[in-house]
N, C-alpha and C positions, 0 to 999 in steps of 0.2 A: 861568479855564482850569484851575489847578490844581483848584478841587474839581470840576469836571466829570469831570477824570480820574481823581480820587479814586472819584467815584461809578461811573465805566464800571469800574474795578480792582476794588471793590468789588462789583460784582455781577456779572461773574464768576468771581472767586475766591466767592461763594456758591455759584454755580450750580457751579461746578467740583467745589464740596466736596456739593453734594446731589446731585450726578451719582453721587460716590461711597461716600457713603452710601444711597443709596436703590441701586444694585446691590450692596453689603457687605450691607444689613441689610434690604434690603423695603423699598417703599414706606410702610410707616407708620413710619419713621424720622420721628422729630419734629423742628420746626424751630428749637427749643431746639439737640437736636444738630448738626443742620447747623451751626446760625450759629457754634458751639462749634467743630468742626472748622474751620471757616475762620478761626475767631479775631476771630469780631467779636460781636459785642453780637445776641441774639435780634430786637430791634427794629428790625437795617436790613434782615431778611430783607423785612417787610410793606415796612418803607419802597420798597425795588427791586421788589418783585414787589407788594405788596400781598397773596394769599394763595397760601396751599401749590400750589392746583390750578395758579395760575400760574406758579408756579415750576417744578413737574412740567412743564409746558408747555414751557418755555422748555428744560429740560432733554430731552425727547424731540427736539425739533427740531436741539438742536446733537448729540445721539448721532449722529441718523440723518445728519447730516451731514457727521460723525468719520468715519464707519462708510462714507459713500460712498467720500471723499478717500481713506482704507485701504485697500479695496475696487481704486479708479483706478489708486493707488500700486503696488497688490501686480501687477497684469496687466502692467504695463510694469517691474517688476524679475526679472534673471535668477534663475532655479533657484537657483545658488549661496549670492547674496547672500538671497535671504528662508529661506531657510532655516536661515542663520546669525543675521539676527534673529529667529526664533519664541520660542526659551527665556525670551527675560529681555523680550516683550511684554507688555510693564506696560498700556500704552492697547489692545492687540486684548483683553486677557483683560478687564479692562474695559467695554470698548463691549458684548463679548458678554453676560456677566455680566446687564449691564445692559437686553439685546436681551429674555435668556434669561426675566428677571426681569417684561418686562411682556407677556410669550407667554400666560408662565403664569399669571398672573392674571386673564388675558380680557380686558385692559382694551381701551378701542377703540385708545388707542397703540398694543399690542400689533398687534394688526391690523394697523394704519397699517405697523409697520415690516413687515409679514410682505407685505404687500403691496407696497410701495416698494423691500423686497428683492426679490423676484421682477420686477417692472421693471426692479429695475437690473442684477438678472441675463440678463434677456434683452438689454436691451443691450449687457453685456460682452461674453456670450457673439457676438451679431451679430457686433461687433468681432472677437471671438478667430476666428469662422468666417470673417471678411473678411481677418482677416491669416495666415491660416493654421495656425492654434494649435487646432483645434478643429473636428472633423467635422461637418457640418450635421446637423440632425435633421431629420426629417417634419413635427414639430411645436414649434417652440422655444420657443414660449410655454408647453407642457404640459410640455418639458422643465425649464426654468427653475424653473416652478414645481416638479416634485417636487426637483430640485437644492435648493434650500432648504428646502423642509419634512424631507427626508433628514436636512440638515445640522442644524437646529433641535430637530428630534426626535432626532437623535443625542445631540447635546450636556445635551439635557430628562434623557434616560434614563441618560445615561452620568455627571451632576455626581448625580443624585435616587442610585443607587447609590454614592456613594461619598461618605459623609456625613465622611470626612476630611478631604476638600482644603475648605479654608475658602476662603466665596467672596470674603471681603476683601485673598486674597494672590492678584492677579490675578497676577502672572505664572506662580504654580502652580497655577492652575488653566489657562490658555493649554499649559502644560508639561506638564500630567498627560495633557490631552484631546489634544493632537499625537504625543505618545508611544504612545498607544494607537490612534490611527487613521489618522494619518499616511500608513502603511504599506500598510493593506488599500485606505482610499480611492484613492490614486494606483493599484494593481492595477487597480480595478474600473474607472477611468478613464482608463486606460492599456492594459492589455490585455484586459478584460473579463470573462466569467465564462464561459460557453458556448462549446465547441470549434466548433460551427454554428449554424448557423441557422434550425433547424427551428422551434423554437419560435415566434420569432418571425413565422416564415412560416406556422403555424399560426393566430396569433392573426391573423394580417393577413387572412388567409382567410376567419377567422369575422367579424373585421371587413364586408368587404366582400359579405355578404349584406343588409346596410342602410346600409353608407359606402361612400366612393372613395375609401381611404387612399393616399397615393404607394406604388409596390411598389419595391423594389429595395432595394438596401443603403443604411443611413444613409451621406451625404457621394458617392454615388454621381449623378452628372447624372441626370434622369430623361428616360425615352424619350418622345417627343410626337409 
């Protein structure tokens, strides 16, 4: 019993510590380092994984799964209270970091999570639209989707310019990126940007010489 436990402790605390090394420093963080930051010996990383790719492996899946429960946690906590934890989120700056890190590489992980977000975003969002937190759209899934790639693509341009904030102090980098967007995102998602609606009833218009788009106002019942 004991070293069974030994071994499940043991190779989590691996995957914990190449979790965060490979968002600090890039995937080709070697596994000498890793094993080094968790304080064990280079030789149980093969032992528990056998090699890198499966260690990477085992590491993508517990992100994405960090990243859901975060995600779950954050929709059912008030205004008040997440916003008193943002500054010192050591594990969101983290998980991003680490989102950020296999975007931009191209890897199929990368993918996987890009796509696994936007699912989970459209679920939240049904949710947030079913409990009233949240106006329906036309289209939720094309909603969901640019909601995240906005958000992805934010964070891509906004960490590539600011070669200061080092990516291995997650909680300032969590810190630097809410401080500067914080602000205008809730606007745009809270009161919008356009005093009407022209536009948008322009684009529906040219829409609808090859589509049936709903007409009316987003969150508005439609006429049938």
């Amino acid at each position: 019993m004991s070293t069974a436990q030994d071994d499940l402790t043991g190779r989590a605390r691996l995957r914990d510590a190449a979790i965060e090394g490979f968002a600090a420093h890039g995937f080709d963080e070697s596994l000498r380092a890793i094993a080094a930051r968790a304080g064990v010996s280079a030789g149980l990383v093969r032992h528990h994984f056998g090699s890198k790719e499966e260690l990477r492996a085992e590491c993508d899946a517990t992100v994405l799964e960090r990243y859901r429960i975060m995600k779950e946690d954050s929709i059912n906590v008030p205004a008040t209270r997440v916003f008193a934890q943002l500054p010192s989120s050591h594990e969101g700056g983290l998980l991003m970091v680490y989102i950020l890190r296999s975007v931009q590489d191209g890897s199929a992980a990368g993918r996987t999570f890009i796509e696994n977000m936007v699912a989970e975003a459209a679920a939240f969002t049904a949710d947030a639209v079913a409990r009233g937190l949240v106006v329906p759209s036309r289209d939720e899934a094309a909603r969901a989707r640019y909601m995240v790639q906005q958000s992805i693509g934010s964070m891509l341009v906004n960490l590539a310019m600011r070669p200061d904030v080092r990516l291995d102090d997650f909680p300032a980098v969590m810190e630097q990126y809410m401080a500067e967007t914080m602000l205008p995102t809730l606007e745009l998602y809270t009161e919008g940007v356009f005093t009407d609606s022209s536009y948008l009833d322009q684009y529906l218009s040219f829409r609808a010489a090859n589509t049936n788009p709903p007409a009316g106002r987003a969150g508005e019942p439609l006429a049938r």
